[in-house]
C-alpha positions as CSV (number, residue, x, y, z in Angstrom):
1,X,-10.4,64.6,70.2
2,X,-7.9,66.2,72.3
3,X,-9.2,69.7,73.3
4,X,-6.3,72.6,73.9
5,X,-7.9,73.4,77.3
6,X,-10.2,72.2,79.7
7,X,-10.8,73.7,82.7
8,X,-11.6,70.7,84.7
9,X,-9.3,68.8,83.5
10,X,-6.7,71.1,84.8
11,X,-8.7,71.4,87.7
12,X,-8.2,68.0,88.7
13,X,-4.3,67.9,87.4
14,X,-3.6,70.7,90.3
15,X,-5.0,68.4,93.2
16,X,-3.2,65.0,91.5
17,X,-5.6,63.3,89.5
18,X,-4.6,64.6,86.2
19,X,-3.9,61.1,84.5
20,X,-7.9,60.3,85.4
21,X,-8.8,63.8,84.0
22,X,-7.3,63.2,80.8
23,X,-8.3,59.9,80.3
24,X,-12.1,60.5,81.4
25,X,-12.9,63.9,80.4
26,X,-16.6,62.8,80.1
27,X,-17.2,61.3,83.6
28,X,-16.1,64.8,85.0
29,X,-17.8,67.0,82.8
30,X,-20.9,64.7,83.8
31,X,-20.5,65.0,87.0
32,X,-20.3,69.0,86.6
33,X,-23.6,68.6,84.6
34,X,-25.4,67.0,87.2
35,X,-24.0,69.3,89.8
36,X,-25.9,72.2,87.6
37,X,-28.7,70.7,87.3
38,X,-28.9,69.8,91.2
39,X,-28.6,73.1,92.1
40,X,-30.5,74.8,89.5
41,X,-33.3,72.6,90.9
42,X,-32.7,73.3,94.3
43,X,-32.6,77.5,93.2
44,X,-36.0,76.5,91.3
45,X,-37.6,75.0,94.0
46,X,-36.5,76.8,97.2
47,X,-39.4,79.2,97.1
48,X,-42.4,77.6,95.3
49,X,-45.7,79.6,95.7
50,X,-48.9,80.2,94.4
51,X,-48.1,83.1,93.0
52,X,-45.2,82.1,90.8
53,X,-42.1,84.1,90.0
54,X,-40.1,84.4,86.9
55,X,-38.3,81.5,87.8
56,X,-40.8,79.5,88.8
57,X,-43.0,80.4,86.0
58,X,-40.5,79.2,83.3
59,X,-39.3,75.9,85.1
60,X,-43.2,75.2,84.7
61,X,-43.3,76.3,81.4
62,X,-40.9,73.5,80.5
63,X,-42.2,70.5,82.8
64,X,-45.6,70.7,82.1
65,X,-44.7,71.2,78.3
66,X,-42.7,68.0,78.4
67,X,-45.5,66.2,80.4
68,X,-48.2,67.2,78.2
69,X,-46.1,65.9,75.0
70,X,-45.5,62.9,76.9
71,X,-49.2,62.2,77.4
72,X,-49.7,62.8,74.1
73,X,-47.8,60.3,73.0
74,X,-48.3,57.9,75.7
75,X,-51.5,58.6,77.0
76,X,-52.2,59.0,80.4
77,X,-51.1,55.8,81.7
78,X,-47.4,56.9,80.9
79,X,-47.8,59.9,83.2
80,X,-45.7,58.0,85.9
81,X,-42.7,58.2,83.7
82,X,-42.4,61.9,83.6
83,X,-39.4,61.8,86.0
84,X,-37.5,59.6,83.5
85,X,-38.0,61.2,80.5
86,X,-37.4,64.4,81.8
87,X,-34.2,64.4,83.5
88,X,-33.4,62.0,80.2
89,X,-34.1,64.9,77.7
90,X,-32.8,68.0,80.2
91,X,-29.7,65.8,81.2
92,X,-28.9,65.5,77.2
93,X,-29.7,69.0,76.3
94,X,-27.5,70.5,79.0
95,X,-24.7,68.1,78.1
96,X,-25.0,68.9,74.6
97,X,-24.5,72.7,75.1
98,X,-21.8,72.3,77.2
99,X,-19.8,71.7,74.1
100,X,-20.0,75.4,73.3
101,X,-18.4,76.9,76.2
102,X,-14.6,77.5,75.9
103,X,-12.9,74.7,78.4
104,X,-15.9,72.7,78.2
105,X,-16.3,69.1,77.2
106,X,-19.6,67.2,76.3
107,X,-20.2,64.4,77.8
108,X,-22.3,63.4,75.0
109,X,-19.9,63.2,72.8
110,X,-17.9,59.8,74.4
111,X,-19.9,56.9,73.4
112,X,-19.6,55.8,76.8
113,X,-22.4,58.3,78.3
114,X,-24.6,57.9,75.3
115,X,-24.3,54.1,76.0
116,X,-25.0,54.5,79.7
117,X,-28.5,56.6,78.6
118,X,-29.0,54.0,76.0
119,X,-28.7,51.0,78.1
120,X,-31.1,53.3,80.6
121,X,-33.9,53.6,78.4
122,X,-33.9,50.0,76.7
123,X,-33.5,48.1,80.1
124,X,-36.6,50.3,81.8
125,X,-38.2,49.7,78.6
126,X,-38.0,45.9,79.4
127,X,-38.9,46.7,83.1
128,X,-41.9,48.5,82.6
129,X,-43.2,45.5,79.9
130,X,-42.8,43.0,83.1
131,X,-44.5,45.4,85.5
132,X,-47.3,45.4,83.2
133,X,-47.8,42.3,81.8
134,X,-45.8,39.9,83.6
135,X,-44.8,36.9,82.0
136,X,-47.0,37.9,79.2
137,X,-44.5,39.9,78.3
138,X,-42.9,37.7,76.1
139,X,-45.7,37.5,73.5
140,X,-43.9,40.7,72.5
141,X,-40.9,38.5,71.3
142,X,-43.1,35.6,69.8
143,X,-45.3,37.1,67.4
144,X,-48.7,36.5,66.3
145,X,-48.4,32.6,66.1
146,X,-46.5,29.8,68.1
147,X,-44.9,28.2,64.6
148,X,-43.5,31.7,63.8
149,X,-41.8,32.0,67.5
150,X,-38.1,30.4,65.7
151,X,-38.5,33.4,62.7
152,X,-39.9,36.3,65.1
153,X,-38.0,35.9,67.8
154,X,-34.5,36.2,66.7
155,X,-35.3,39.6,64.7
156,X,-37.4,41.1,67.9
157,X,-34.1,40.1,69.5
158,X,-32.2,41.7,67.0
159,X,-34.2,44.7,66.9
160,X,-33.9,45.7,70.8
161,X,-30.4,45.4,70.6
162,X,-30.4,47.6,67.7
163,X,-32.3,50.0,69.8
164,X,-29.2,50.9,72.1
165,X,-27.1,51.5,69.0
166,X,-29.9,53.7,67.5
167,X,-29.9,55.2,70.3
168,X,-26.0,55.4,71.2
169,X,-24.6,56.2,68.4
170,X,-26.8,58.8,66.7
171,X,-26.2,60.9,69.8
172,X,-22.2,60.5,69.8
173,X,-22.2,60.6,66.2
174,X,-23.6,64.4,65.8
175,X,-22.5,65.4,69.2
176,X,-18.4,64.4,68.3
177,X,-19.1,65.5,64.6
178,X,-19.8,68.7,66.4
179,X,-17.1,69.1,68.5
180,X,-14.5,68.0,65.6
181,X,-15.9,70.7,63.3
182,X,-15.5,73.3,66.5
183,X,-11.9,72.0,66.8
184,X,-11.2,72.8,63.4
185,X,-12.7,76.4,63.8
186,X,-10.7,77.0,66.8
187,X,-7.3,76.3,65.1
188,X,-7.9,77.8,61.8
189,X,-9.6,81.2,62.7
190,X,-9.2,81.7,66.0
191,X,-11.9,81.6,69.2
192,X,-14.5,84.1,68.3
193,X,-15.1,84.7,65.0
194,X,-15.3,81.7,62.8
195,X,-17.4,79.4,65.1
196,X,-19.9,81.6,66.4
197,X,-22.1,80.7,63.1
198,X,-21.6,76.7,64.1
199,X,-22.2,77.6,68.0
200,X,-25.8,79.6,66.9
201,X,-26.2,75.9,64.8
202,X,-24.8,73.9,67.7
203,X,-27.6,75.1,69.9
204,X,-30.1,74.1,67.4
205,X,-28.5,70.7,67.0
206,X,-28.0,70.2,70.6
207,X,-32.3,70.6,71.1
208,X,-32.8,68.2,68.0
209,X,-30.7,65.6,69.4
210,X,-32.0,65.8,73.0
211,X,-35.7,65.9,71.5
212,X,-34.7,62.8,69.4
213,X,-33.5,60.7,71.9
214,X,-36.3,62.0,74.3
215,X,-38.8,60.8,71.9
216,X,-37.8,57.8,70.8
217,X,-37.6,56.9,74.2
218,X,-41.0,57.7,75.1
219,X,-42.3,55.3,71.9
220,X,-40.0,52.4,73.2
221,X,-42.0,53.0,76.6
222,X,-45.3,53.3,75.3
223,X,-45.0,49.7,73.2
224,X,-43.8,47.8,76.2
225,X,-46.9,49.4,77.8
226,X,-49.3,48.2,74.8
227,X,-50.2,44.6,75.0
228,X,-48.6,42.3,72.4
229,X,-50.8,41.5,69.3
């Protein structure tokens, strides 16, 4: 969807590199996500101390509740993975809203990002299976007996690939569905008033879909972890 104005995009057309602009819209606005986040970080971190300030208190607040839902999900062996999951679910979330600001673009919604965090997640999901079972690892794939290897394998196959379009295309889906519904808003009734209802729902939905694709995650993680049966 072409959007009447984005600020980066014009941004970029003023120093040359309009024609990239317009044609990647995502990649920039990515890169302006992760530049937030970096220095929200660094603005979080700068004075840690024991006794905690506002900031620090709530940056807390939301770590340790996503590492305790992780652990509950995972256990504790899927501790280590906290670093993954969590910039997974904060990067989506923040993406997601972007959409809501005026001259803003999601990134989520090009299926090109939501393929990049899909690919993430299934091909770490397949790394952490090696790292804890070697080649055992493929007893996953096989199941339960060797004569039903030719029926199981094809349709584990199946299934893991099926996991990056779960995973993909949910995200884009809602995220663009969004974002064309906003568009529509916009040119009917003006900036303000018409879309502030879907913006109040937009924040809503962009939480649900970052929690979604956190999650599911998290599950693909934990049953590379668990041994084949």
């Amino acid at each position: 969807m072409e959007h009447p104005y984005l600020f980066f995009v014009k941004l970029f057309e003023l120093i040359g590199l309009g024609h990239f602009a317009h044609a990647y819209p995502h990649v920039i606005y990515s890169w302006v996500v992760m530049t937030f986040l970096v220095i929200v970080g660094m603005l979080g971190t700068r004075s840690i101390s024991m006794v905690p300030s506002k900031g620090q208190n709530f940056f807390e607040l939301v770590i340790s509740g996503i590492e305790e839902f992780m652990v509950d999900v995972t256990g504790e062996e899927g501790r280590w993975l906290l670093p993954l999951a969590a910039t997974i679910f904060i990067y989506i979330f923040v993406s997601n809203l972007m959409g809501l600001l005026p001259g803003f673009y999601p990134p989520t919604a090009s299926l090109n990002t939501t393929l990049s965090c899909a690919l993430t997640v299934v091909v770490f999901t397949h790394i952490i299976g090696i790292k804890y079972h070697g080649v055992k690892y493929i007893k996953h794939f096989c199941g339960p007996v060797w004569w039903m290897i030719p029926i199981i394998l094809p349709i584990e196959i199946i299934g893991h690939l099926a996991r990056i379009l779960s995973l993909s295309f949910r995200l884009f889906g809602n995220m663009m569905g969004h974002e064309l519904v906003l568009g529509i808003l916009f040119f009917l009734a003006g900036a303000f008033f018409a879309p502030l209802p879907i913006m109040a729902l937009g924040i809503f939905v962009s939480l649900v879909q970052a929690f979604v694709f956190f999650l599911l995650s998290i599950m693909y993680f934990t049953g590379a972890m668990e041994h084949a049966h």
